[in-house]
C-alpha positions as CSV (number, residue, x, y, z in Angstrom):
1,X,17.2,99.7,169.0
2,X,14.4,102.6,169.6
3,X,11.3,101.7,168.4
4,X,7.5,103.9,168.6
5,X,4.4,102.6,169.1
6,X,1.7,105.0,168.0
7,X,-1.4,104.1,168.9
8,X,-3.0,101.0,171.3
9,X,-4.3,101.7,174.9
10,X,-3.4,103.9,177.6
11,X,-4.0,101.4,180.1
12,X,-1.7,98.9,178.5
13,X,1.4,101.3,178.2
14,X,3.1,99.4,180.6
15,X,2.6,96.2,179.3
16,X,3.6,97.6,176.3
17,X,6.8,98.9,177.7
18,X,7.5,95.6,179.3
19,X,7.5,93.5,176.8
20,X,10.1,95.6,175.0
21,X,12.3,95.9,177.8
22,X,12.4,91.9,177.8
23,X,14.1,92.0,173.9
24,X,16.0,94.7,174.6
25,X,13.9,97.4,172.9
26,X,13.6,101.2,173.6
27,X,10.3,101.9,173.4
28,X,8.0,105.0,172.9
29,X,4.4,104.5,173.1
30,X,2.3,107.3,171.6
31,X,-1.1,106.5,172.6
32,X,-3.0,109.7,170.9
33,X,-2.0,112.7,169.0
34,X,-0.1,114.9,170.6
35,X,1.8,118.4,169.3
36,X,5.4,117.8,168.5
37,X,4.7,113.8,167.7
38,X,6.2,114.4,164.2
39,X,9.7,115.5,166.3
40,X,10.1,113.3,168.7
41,X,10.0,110.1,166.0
42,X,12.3,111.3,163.8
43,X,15.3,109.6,164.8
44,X,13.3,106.3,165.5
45,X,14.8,103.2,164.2
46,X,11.3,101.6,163.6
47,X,7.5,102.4,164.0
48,X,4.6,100.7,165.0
49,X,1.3,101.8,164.6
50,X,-1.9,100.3,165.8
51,X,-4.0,101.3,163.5
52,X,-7.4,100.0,165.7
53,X,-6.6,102.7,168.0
54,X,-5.3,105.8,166.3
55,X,-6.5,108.5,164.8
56,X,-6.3,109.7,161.1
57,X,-4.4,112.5,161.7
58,X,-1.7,110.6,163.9
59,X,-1.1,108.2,161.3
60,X,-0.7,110.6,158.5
61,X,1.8,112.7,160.2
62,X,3.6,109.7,161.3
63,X,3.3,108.4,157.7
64,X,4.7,111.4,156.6
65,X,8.0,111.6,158.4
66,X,8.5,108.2,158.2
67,X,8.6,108.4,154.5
68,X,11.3,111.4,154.6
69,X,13.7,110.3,156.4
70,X,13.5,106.5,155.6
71,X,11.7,104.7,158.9
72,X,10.6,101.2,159.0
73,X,6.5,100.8,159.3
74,X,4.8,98.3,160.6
75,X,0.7,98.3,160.8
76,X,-1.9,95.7,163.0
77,X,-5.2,96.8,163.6
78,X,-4.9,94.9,166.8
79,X,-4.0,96.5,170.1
80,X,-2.8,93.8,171.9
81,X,0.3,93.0,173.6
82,X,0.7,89.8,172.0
83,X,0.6,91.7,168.3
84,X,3.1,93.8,169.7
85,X,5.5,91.0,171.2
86,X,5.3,89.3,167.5
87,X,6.1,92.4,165.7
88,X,9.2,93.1,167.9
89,X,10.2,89.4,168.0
90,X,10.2,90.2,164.3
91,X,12.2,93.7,164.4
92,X,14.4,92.0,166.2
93,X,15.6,88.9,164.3
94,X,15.2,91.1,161.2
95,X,17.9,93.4,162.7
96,X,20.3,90.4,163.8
97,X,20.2,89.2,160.3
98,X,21.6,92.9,159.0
């Protein structure tokens, strides 16, 4: 499963990356806007956004693909790694169930 995170801090990317590599999870972590962004999620099984710590832009370019071709959102406003362990404990026992 490949999943983006768009959003949260740069000096938790790791973190971030951790925790998904402990489920099993390919993740992406987008931590501000960057040219291309709207490409390189495309083929994303799920997104994540953090919406505490992105910008308005970000979001509604993510929105926006993830609308055309069919992607999973899911929104916190919190940042933290714990939000994101919970949301991909979640993704993932969603996924087993399919």
């Amino acid at each position: 499963m490949c999943v983006a995170l768009i959003g949260g801090m740069d000096r938790l990317e790791r973190q971030y990356k951790t925790e998904a590599e402990k489920m099993g999870i390919n993740l992406k972590v987008f931590t501000r806007s960057e040219s291309g962004l709207s490409s390189k999620i495309r083929n994303m099984d799920a997104l994540v956004i953090l919406t505490n710590k992105v910008s308005h832009q970000a979001k509604r370019e993510v929105m926006n693909v993830a609308k055309a071709k069919n992607i999973p959102v899911f929104m916190y406003h919190s940042c933290g790694v714990c939000t994101l362990r919970d949301c991909l404990s979640c993704l993932k026992n969603n996924a087993r169930e399919v």
